[in-house]
N, C-alpha and C positions, 0 to 999 in steps of 0.2 A: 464511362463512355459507352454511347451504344452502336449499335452494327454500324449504321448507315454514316457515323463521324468517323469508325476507323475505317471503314471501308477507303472514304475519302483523304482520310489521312492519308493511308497505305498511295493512292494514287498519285495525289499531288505530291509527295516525297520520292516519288520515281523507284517503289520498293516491288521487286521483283525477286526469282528464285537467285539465289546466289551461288548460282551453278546451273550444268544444266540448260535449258530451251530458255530460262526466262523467264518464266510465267507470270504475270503480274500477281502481286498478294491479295490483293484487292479483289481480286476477281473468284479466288477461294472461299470467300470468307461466307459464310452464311450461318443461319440458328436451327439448319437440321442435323447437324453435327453431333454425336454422340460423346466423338476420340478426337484431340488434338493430339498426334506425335510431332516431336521433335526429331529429329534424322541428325543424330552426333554417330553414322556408322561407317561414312568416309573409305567405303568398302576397296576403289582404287588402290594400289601399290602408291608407294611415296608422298603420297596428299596429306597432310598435316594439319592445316589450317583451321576447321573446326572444333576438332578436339582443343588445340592451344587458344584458339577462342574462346570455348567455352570454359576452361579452365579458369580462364582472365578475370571474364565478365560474369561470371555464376551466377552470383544475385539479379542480379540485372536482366540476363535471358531468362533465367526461372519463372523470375515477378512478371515477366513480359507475356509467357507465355500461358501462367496461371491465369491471367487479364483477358489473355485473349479466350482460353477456354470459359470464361465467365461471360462474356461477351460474347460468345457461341450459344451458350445454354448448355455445354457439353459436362458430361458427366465427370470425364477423368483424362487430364495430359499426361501423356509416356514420352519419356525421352529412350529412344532407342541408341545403347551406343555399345561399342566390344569391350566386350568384361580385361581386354589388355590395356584400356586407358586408364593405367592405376588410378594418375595424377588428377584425371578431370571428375572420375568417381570420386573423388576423394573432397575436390573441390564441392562437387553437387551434394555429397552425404551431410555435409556441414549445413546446406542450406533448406535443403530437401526438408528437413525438419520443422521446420514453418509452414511445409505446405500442403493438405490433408491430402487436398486433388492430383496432385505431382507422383508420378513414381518411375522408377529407371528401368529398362528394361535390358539387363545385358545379352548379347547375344555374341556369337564365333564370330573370331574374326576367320572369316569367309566370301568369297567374293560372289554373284553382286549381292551382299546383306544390304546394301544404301539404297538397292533399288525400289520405290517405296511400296510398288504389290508384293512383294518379298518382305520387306518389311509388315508391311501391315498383317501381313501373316505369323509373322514372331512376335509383335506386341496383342495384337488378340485375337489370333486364330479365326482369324476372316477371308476368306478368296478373294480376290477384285477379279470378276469375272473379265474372262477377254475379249480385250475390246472396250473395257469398262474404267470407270473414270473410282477415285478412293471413296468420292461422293457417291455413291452407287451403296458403298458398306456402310458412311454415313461417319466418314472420316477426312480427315486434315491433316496434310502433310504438311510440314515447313521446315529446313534447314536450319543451320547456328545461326551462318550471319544472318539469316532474312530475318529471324525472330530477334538478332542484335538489331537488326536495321531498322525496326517498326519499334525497339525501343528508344532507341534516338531518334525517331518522329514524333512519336508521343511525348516520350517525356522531357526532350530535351528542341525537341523544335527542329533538329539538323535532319534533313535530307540525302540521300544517299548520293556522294560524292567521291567514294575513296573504295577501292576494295583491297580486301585480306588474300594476299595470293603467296602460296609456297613455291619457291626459287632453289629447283633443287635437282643433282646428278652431277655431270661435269663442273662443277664452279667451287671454289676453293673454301669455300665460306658459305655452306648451302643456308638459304634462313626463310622464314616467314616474313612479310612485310606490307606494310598499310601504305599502297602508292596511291594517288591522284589517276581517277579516272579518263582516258585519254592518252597516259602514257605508253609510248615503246616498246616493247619488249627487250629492245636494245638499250634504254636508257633508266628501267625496269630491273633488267639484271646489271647493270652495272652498279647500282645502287645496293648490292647485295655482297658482290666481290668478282674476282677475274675468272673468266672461261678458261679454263683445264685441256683443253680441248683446238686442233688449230682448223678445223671445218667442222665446227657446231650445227644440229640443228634442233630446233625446239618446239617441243612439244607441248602443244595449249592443250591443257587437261591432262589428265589420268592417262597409263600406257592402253589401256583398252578401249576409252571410248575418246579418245580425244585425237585432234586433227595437229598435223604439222601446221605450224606457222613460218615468219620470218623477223630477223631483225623492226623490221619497220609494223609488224601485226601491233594492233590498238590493245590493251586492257579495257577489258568492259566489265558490267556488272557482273557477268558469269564467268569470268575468268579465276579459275581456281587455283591452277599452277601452271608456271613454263619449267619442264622439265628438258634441261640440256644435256642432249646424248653426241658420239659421235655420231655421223652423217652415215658413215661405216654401219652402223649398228642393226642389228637385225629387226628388233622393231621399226627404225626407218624406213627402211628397206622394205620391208612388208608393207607400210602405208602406199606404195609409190608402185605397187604391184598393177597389172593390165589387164583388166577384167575380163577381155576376149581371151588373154596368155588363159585365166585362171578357172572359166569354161571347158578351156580344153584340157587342161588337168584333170579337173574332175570328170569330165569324159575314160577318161585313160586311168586314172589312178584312182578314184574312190571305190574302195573293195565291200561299203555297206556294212560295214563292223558295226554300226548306228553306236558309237560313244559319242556322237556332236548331239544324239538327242538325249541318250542316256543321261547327261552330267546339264542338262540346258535345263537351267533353274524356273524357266516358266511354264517347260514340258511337265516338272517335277510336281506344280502347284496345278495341275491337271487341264492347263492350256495345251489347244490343238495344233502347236509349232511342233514340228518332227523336221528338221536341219539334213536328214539323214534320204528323207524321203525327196526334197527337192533334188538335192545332190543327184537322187537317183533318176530323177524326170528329166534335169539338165543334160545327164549323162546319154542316156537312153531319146532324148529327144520327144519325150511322152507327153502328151498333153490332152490325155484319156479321163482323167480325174482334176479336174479342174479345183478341187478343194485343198491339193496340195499348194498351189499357188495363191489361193485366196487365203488360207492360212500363215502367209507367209506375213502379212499385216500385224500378225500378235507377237512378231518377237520384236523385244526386247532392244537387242541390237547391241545386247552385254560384251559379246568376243569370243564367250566359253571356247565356243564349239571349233573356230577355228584358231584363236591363239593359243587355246589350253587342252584338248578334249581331241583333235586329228591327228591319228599316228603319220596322217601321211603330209602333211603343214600343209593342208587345203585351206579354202577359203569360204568355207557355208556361209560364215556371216555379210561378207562381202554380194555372192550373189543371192543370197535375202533382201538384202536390201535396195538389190535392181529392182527385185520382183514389189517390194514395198512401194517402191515411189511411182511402179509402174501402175498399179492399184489406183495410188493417190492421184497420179495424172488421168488414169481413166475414170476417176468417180463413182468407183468399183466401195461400197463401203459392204466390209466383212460381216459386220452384224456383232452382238455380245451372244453370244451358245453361251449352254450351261459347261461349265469346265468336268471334267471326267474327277473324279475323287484325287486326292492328294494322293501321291505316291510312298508307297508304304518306307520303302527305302530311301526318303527322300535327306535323311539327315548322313545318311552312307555317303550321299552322292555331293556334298558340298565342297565346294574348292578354298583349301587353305589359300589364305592371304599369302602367306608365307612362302608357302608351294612356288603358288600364282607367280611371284617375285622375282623366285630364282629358275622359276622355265624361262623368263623374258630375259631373263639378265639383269637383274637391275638391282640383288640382293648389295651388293657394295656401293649403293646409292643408299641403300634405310639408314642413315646415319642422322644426328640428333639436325631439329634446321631453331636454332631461337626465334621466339616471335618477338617480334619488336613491334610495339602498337602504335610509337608516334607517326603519323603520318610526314611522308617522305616529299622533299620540295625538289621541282624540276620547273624545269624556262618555258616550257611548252605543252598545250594537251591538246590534243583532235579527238575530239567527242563525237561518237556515232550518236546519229538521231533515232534508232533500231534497236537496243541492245536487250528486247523483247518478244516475247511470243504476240502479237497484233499488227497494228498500225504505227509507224515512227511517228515520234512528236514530232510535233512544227516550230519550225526556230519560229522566237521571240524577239531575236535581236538583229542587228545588223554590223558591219564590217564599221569597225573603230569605234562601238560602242568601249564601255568601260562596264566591267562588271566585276564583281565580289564573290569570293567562294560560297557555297550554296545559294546562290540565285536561280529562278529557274530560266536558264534559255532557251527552254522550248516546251512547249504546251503539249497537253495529251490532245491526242487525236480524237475525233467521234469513232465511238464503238472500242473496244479494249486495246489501250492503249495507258500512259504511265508520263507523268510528266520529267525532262530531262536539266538540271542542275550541272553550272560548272565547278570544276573542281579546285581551281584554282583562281585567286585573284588577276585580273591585265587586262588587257583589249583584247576585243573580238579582231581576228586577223582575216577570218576568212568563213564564208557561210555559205554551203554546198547544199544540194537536196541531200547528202548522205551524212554530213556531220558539221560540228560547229569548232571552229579553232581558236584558242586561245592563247595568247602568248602573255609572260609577265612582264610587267615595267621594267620589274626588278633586274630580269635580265637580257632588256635591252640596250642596245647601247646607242 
């Protein structure tokens, strides 16, 4: 296969980041590429899904991803993953032996290690300058499933229809499981076991970077895990915080200890975010040094600094991220600076997973979640036409069509966008500019 058929494979198969913004795969791929990594580092508290992935399917993502490093021109694929995944090391060393270009790169479990400029600096000692894209070092990032995903286009013809999402905290029976894209989250975890819990709320994605949902939120392609906490719970609670309230905290309460930039992993790799320094302009009302604020575009957007790293529970990262989209809305672009030298200290300064875990509360959630790989059957899916960094596709279909699991119903857009498949067999029920619904025969009545 060469560049320009998988390219388009990737596209018409709707194969995006499987996690994460989205990013379509297709859109990565190119033959100036040195390094494909694999990303098995799952760096998040309680996410599972990859690692029990890739465990599963070994063969299958190895051979997929040694194809695609050959298809690059790239010299050598690294799997990055934490030297605590006995089970999937173990699965990979069996395979790994077949493959000259393949090698594993273990690294701490530390948090964010998943992040891929952090990454790409522990499998081969490269900056991605900030501001700077992995293509800049002349690198490839792609996660488990995206690279399972692009082997079930390739070699099996299937389309990405179903994702691999961990079901895990409050619920009796915490597990890994293969739903139909479109589904609930309500009807998502029931399929998993009963809420522990009598005012749940659920958390799409990781406790750091992931947003509240609710009962009725969709599964989409990048849906990783719904984690169910009480509504009680201190991470909740902090999501749901008032950004004017947390302005004037840090007016009042930031004493400039500067440990939000001290421990901030992309200060560490010699990016010009200092968390410590806005804090101090917010507070002070300073707006003398305008490069504090235009620096606020390189982070990250990890949590360190205010979930893990403030004596005082402020919220740097919260108003970073005013200042980010205020940037974005003005068309204000930061530019890629040279990054200042690695920081000498910088493996003193990493954040145990573990640590991470039990500052948030969540250490009596790490508890085993089985994956179970057969894909799970429900009455109904409402498919977002969006579930990508571009343009949404364009429905194909219309209301009382009949359609068949992986069919596509709707077309990639012009300019980067990713063709969109249903995931389950029934009629089209209903077709919005934002999604396509489809309900099964099976259970109509």
């Amino acid at each position: 296969m060469d560049l320009r058929s998988l390219q388009e494979t990737a596209r018409e198969n709707g194969i995006v980041g499987a996690g994460g913004a989205g990013f379509p795969a297709y859109a990565k791929m190119t033959d100036k590429a040195d390094t494909v990594i694999l990303n098995c580092v799952e760096c998040e508290p309680l996410l599972k899904l990859h690692r029990q992935l890739l465990a599963e399917h070994a063969r299958d993502i190895v051979s997929m991803l040694d194809e695609v490093r050959a298809v690059f021109n790239a010299q050598e694929a690294v799997i990055g993953i934490k030297a605590e995944y006995v089970e999937t090391i173990r699965a990979l060393e069996e395979v790994l032996q077949d493959y000259d270009n393949v090698r594993m790169e273990q690294v701490k479990a530390a948090y964010p290690m998943g992040d891929e400029v952090i990454l790409i600096y522990e499998a081969t000692g490269r900056v991605v300058r900030p501001g700077g894209l992995p293509a800049d070092e002349h690198v490839v990032v792609y996660n488990v499933e995206t690279m399972y995903n692009l082997f079930r286009a390739v070699h099996e013809g299937k389309p990405v229809t179903s994702k691999v999402v961990s079901i895990v905290g409050e619920i009796d029976h915490p597990a890994t499981l293969r739903v139909p894209i479109g589904t609930t989250v309500k009807e998502a975890v029931a399929l998993a076991g009963k809420i522990t819990v009598e005012d749940p709320a659920y958390l799409m994605g990781g406790p750091m970077m992931g947003k509240l949902g609710d009962e009725n939120t969709l599964i989409t392609k990048t849906t990783n895990a719904i984690i169910i906490l009480d509504r009680s719970h201190d991470i909740v609670l902090k999501m749901k915080k008032d950004l004017g309230v947390e302005r004037r905290r840090a007016s009042s309460a930031c004493c400039q200890c500067r440990t939000c930039t001290d421990l901030c992993s992309r200060h560490a790799l010699g990016h010009p975010i200092e968390p410590h320094r806005i804090m101090r302009a917010v507070a002070n009302q300073d707006v003398s040094d305008l490069s504090v604020f235009v620096n606020s575009a390189f982070c990250s957007g990890c949590g360190i600094c205010e979930k893990y790293a403030c004596p005082q529970g402020l919220s740097p990262k919260t108003i970073i991220q005013e200042f980010k989209a205020g940037l974005r809305a003005a068309g204000i672009n930061a530019g890629k600076p040279e990054p200042a030298p690695v920081g000498e200290d910088r493996e003193l300064k990493k954040v145990p997973v573990h640590r991470l875990a039990s500052r948030l509360g969540l250490t009596k959630y790490d508890v085993p979640a089985p994956f179970e790989d057969d894909l799970k059957s429900v009455s109904k899916v409402r498919i977002p036409l969006s579930q990508h960094i571009g343009a949404p596709a364009k429905a194909a279909v219309k209301k009382g069509d009949k359609v068949s699991a992986g069919q596509m119903i709707a077309v990639p857009a012009e300019g980067l966008s990713v063709g969109i498949h249903t995931s389950i067999d029934g009629t089209v029920s209903d077709v919005t500019e934002g999604y396509i619904e489809v309900r099964s025969d099976q259970g109509r009545k």
